[in-house]
Backbone as ProteinMPNN parsed JSONL, in Angstrom:
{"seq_chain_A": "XXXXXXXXXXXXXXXXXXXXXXXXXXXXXXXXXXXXXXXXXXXXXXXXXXXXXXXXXXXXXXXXXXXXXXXXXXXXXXXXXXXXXXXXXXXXXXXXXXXXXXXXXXXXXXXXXXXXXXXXXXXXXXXXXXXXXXXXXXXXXXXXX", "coords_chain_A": {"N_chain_A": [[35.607, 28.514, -53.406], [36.003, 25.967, -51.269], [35.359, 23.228, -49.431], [35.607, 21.189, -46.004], [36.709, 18.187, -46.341], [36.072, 16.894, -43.682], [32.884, 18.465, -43.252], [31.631, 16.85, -44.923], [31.63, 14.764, -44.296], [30.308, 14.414, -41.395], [28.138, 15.041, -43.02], [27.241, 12.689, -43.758], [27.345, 11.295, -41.694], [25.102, 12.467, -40.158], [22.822, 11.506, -41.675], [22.817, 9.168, -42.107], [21.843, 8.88, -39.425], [19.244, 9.749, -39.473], [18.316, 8.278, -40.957], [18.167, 5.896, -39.759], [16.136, 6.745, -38.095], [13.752, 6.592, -39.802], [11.45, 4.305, -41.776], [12.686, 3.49, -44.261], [15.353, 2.51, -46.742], [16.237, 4.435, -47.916], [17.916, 7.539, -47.209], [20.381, 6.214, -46.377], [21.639, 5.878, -48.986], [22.637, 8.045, -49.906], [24.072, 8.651, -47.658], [26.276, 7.112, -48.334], [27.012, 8.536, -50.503], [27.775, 10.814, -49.635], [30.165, 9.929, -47.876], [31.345, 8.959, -50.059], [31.906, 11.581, -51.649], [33.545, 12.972, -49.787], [35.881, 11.118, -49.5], [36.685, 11.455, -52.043], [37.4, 13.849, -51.835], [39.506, 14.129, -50.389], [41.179, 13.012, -51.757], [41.564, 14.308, -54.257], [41.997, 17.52, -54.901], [38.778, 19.334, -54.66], [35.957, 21.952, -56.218], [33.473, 23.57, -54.904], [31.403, 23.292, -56.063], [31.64, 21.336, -58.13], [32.115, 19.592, -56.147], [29.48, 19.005, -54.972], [28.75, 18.032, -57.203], [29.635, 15.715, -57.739], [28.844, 14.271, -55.408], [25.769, 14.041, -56.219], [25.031, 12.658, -58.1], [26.299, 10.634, -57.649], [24.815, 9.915, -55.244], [22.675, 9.932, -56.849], [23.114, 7.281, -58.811], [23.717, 5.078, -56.6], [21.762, 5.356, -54.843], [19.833, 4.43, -57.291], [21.218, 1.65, -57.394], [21.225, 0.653, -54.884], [18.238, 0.598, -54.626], [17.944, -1.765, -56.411], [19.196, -3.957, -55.487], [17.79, -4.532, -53.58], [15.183, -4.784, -54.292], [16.006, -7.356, -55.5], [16.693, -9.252, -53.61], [13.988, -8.864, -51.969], [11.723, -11.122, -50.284], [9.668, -13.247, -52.827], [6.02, -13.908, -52.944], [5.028, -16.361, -51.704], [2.93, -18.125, -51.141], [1.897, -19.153, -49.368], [0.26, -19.471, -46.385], [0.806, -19.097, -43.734], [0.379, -16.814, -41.873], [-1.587, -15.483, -42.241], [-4.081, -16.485, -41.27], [-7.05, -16.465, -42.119], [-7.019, -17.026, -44.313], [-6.143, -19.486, -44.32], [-8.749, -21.073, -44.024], [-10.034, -21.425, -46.354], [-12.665, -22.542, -48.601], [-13.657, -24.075, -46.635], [-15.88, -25.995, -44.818], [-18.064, -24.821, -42.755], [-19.55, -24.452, -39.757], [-22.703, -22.767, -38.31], [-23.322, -20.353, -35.885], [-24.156, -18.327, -35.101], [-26.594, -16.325, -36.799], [-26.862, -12.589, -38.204], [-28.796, -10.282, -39.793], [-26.903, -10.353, -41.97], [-24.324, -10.624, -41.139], [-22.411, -12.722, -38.445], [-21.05, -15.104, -36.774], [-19.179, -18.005, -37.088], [-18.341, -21.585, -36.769], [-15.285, -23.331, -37.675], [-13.913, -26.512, -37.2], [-14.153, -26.368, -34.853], [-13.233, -23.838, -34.002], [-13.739, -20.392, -33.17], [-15.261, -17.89, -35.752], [-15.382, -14.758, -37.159], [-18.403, -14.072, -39.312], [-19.535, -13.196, -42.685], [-22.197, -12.875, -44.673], [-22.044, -13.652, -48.225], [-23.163, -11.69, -50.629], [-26.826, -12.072, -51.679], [-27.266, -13.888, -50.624], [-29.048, -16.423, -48.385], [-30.119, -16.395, -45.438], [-28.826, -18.078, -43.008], [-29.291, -19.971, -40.625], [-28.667, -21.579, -36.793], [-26.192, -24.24, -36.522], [-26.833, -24.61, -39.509], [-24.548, -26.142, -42.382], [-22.09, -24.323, -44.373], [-20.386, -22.698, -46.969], [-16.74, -21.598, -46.924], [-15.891, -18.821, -48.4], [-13.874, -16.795, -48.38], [-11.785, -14.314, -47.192], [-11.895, -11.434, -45.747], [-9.575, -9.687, -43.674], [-10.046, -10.708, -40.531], [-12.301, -11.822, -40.976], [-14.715, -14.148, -42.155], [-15.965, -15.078, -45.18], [-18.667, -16.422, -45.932], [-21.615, -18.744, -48.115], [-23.941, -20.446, -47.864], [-24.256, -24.033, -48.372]], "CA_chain_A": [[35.331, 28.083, -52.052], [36.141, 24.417, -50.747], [34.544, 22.797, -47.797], [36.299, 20.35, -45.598], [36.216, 16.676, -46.295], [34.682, 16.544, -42.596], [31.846, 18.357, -43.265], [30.979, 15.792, -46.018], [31.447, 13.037, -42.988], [29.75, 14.722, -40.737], [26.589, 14.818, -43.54], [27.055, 11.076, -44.213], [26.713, 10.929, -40.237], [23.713, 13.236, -39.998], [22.079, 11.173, -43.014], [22.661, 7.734, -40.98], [20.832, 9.036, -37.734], [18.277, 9.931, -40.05], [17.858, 7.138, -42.279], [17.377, 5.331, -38.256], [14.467, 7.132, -37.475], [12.948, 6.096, -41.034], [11.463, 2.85, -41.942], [12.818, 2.988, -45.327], [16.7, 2.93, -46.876], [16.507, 6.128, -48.927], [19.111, 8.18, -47.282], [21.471, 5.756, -46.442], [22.859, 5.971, -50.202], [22.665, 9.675, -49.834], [24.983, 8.984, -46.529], [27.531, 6.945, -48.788], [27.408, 9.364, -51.539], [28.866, 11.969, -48.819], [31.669, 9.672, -47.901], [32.35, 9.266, -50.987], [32.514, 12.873, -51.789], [34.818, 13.238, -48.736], [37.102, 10.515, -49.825], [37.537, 12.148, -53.232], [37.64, 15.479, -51.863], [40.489, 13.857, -49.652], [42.346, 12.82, -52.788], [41.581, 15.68, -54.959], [41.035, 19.042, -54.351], [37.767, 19.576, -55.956], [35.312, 23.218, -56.052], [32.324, 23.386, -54.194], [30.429, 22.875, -57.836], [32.332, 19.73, -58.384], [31.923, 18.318, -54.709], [28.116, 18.853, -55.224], [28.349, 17.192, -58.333], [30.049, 14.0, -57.372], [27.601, 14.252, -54.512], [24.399, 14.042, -56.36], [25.621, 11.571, -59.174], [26.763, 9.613, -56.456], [23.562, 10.007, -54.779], [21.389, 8.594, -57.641], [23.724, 5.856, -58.726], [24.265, 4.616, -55.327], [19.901, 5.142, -54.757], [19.365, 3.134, -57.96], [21.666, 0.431, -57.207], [20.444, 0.035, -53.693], [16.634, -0.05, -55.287], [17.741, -2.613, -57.382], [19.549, -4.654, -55.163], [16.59, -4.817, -52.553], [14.007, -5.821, -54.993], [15.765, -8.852, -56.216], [16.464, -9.961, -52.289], [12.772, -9.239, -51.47], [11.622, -12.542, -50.761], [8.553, -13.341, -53.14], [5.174, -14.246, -52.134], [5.213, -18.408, -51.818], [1.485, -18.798, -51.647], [1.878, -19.604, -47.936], [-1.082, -19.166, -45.742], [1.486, -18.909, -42.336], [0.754, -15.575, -41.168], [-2.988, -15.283, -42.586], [-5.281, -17.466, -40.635], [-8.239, -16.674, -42.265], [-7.245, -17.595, -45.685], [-6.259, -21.211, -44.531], [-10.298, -22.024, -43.716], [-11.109, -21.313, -47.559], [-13.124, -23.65, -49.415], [-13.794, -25.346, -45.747], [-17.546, -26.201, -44.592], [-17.679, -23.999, -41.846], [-21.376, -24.731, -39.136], [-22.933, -21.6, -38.306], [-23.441, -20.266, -34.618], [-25.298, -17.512, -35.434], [-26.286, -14.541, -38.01], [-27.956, -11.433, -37.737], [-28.304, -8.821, -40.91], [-25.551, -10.734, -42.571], [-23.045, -10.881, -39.651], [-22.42, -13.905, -37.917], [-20.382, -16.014, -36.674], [-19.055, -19.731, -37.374], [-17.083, -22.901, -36.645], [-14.761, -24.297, -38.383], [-13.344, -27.236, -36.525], [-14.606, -25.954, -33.527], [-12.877, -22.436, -33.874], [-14.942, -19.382, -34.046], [-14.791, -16.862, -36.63], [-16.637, -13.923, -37.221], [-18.393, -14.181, -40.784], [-20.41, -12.406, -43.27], [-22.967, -13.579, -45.714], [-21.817, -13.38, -49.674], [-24.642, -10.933, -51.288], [-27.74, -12.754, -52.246], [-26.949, -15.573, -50.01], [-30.298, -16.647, -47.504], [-29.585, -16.125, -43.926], [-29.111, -19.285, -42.534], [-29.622, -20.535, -38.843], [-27.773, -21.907, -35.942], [-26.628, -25.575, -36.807], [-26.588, -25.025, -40.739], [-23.148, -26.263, -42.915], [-21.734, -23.172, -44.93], [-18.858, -22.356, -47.464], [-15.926, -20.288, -46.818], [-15.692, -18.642, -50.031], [-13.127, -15.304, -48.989], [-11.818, -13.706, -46.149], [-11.408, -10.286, -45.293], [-8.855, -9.559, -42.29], [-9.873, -12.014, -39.315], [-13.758, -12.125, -41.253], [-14.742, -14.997, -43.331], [-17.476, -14.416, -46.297], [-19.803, -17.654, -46.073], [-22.615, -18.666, -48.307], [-24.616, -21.898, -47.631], [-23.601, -25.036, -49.276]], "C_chain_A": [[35.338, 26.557, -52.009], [35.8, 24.242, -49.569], [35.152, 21.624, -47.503], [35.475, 19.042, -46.03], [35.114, 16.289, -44.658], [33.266, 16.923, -42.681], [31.101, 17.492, -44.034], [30.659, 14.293, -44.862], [30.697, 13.09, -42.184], [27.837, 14.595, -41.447], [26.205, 13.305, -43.772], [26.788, 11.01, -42.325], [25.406, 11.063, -39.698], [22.727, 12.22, -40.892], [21.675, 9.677, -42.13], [21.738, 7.551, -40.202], [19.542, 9.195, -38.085], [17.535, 9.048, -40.433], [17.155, 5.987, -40.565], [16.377, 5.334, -38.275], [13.717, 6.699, -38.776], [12.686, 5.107, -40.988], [12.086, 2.251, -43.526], [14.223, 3.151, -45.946], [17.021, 3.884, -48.154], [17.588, 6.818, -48.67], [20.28, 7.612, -46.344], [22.491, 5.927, -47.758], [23.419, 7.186, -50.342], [24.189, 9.65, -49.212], [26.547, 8.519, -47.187], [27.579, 7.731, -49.608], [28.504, 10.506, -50.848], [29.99, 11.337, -48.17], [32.318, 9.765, -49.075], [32.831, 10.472, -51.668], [33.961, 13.411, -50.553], [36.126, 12.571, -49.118], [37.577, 11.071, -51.334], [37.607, 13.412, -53.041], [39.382, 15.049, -51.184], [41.721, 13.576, -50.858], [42.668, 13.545, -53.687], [40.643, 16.617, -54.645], [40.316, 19.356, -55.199], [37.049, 21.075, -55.099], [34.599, 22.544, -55.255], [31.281, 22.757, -55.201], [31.013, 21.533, -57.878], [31.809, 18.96, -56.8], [30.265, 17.94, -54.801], [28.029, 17.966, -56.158], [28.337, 15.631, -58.1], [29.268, 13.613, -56.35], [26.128, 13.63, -54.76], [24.385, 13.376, -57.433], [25.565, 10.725, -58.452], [25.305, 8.76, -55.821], [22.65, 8.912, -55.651], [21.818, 7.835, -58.439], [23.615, 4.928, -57.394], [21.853, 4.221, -54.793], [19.346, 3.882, -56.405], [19.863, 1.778, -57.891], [21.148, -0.039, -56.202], [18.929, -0.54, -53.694], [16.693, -1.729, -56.037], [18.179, -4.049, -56.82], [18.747, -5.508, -53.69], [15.302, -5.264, -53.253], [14.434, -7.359, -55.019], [16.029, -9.369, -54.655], [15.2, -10.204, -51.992], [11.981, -10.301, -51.569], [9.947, -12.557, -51.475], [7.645, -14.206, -52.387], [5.139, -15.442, -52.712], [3.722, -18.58, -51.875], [1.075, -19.226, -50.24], [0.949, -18.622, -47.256], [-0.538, -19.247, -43.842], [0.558, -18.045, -41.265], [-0.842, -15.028, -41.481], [-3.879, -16.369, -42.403], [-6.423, -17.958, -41.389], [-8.417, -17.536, -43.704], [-6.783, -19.492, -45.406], [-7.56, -21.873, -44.297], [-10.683, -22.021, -45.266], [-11.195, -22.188, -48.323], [-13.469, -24.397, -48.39], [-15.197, -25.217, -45.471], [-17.085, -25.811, -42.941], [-19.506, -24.529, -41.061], [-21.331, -23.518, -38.276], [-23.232, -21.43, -36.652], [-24.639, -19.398, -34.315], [-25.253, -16.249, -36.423], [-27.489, -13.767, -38.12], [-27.343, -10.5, -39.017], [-27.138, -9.512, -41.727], [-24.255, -10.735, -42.25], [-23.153, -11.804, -38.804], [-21.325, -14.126, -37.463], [-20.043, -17.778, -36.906], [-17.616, -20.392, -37.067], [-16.346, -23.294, -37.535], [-13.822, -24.938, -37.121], [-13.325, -26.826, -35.299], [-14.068, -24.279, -33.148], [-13.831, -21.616, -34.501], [-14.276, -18.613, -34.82], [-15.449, -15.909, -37.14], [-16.961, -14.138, -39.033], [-19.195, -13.143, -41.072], [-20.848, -13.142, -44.573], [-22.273, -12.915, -47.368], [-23.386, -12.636, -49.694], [-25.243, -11.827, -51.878], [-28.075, -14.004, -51.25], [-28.249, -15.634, -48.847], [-29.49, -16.853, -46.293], [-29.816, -17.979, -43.21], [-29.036, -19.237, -40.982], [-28.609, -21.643, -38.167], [-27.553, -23.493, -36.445], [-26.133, -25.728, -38.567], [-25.437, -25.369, -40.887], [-23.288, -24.897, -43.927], [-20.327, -23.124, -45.404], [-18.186, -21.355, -47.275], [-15.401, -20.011, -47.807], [-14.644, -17.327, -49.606], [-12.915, -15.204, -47.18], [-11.171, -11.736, -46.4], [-10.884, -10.161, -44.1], [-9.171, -11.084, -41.891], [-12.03, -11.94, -40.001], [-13.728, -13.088, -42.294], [-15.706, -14.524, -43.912], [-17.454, -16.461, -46.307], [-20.559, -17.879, -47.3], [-22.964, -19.947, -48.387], [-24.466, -22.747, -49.126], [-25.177, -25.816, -49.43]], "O_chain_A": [[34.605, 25.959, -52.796], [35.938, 25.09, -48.687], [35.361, 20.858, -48.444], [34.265, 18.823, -46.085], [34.021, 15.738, -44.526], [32.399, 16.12, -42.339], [29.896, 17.385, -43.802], [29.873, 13.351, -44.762], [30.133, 12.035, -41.895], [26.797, 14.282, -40.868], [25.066, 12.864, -43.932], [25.719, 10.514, -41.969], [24.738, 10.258, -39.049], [21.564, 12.358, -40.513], [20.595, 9.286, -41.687], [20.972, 6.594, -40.091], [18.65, 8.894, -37.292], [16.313, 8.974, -40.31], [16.023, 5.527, -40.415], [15.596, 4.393, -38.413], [12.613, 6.331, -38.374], [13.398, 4.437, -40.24], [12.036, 1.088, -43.926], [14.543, 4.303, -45.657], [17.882, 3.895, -49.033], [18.4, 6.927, -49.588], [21.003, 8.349, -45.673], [23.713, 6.065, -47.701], [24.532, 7.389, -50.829], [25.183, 10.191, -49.697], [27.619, 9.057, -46.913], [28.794, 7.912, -49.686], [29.58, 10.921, -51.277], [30.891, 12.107, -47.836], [33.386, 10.331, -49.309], [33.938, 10.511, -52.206], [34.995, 14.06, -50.713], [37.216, 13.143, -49.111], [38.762, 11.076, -51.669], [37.862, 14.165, -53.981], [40.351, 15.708, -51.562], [42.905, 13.903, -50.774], [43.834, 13.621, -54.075], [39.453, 16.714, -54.342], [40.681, 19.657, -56.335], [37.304, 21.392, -53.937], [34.766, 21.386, -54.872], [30.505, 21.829, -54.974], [30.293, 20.653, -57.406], [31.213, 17.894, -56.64], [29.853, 16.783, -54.715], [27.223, 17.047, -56.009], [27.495, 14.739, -58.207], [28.948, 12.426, -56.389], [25.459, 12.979, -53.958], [23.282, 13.568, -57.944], [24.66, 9.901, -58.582], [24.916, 7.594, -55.887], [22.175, 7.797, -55.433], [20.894, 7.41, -59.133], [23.314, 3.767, -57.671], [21.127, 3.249, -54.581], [18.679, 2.847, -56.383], [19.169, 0.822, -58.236], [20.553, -1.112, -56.31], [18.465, -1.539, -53.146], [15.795, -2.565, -56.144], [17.794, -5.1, -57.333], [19.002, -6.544, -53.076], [14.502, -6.048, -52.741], [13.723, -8.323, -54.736], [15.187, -10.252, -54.492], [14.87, -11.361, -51.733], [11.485, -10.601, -52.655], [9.042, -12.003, -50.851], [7.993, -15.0, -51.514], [5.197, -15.657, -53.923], [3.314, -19.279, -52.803], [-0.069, -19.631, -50.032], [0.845, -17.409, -47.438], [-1.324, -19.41, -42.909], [0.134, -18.434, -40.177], [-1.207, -14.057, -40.818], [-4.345, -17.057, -43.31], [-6.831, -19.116, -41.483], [-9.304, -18.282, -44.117], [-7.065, -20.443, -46.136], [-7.614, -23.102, -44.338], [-11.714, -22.645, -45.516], [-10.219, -22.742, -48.829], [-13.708, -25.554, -48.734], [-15.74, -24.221, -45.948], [-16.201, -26.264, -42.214], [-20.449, -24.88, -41.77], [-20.338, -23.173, -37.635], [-23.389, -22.511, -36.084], [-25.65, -19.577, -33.634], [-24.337, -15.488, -36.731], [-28.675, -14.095, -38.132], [-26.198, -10.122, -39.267], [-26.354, -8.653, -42.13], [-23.275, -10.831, -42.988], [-24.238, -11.758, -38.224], [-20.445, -13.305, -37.723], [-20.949, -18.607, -36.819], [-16.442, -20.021, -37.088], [-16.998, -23.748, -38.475], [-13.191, -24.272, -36.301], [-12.287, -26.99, -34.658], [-14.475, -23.652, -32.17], [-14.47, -21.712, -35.549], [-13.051, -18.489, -34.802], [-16.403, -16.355, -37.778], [-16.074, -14.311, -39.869], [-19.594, -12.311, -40.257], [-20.134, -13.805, -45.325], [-22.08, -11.705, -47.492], [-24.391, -12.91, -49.039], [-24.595, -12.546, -52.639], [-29.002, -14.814, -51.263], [-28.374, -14.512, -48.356], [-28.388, -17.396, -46.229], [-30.799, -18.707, -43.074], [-28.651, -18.246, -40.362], [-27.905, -22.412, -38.821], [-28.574, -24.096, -36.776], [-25.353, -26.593, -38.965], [-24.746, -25.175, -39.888], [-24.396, -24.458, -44.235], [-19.329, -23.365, -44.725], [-18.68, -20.231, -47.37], [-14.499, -20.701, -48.283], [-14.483, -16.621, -50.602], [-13.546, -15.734, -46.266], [-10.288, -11.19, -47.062], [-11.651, -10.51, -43.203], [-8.86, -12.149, -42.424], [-12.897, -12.05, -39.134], [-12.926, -13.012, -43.225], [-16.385, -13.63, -43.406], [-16.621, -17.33, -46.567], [-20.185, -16.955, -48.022], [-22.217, -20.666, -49.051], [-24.515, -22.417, -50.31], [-25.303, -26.821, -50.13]]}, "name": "protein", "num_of_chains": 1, "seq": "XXXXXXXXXXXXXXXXXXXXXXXXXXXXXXXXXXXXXXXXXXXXXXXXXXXXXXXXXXXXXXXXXXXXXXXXXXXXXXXXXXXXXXXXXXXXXXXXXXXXXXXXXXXXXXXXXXXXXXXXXXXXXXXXXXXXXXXXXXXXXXXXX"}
């Protein structure tokens, strides 16, 4: 039994529309593996066993090269504090607004920011100076300087 080169085009089509709706490029290589089974079915007449084969060879050559060729693009992390706010206040002397239970808020340079006391650290009062030793998300971690 042999199966048309179209249906092989038709799965590299199906695989495409797929790989769309995804956020990740997994079965795009899939989708060239099934052209390329089509284009060598187109040049030689291969079984159904053989078209599978060259299929799924194809497949995870074509998936490891693409892995491999998207790591080394992925741009590494520079150290840049762009896109993360909170980590550009750290190490800054931050003046406190207010704190309750170890939740607060504080200034730095006149911007607020919600904080939280480091463990151990004495609750300080409206007015004090305070280090920004960490952030979590959009929270700084404080503890009096």
């Amino acid at each position: 039994m042999t199966v048309s080169p179209w249906c092989w085009v038709a799965l590299a089509i199906l695989l495409g529309a797929v790989e769309m709706l995804t956020p990740t490029t997994v079965l795009v290589w899939s989708a060239l593996a099934a052209l390329l089974t089509a284009a060598a079915l187109w040049l030689v007449p291969l079984g159904l066993a053989a078209q599978v084969a060259v299929f799924a060879v194809a497949s995870i050559v074509f998936t490891l090269a693409g892995r491999s060729l998207f790591q080394r693009r992925r741009p590494q992390d520079d150290g840049s504090t762009l896109n993360r706010r909170a980590d550009q206040v750290l190490g800054r002397e931050a003046v406190v607004v207010a704190f309750d239970h170890g939740d607060g808020q504080v200034t730095v340079d006149g911007v607020p920011w919600p904080a939280r006391l480091e463990p151990g650290s004495a609750v300080p009062q409206a007015g004090d100076r305070v280090l920004v030793t960490g952030a979590d998300g959009i929270v700084v971690r404080v503890r009096p300087v």
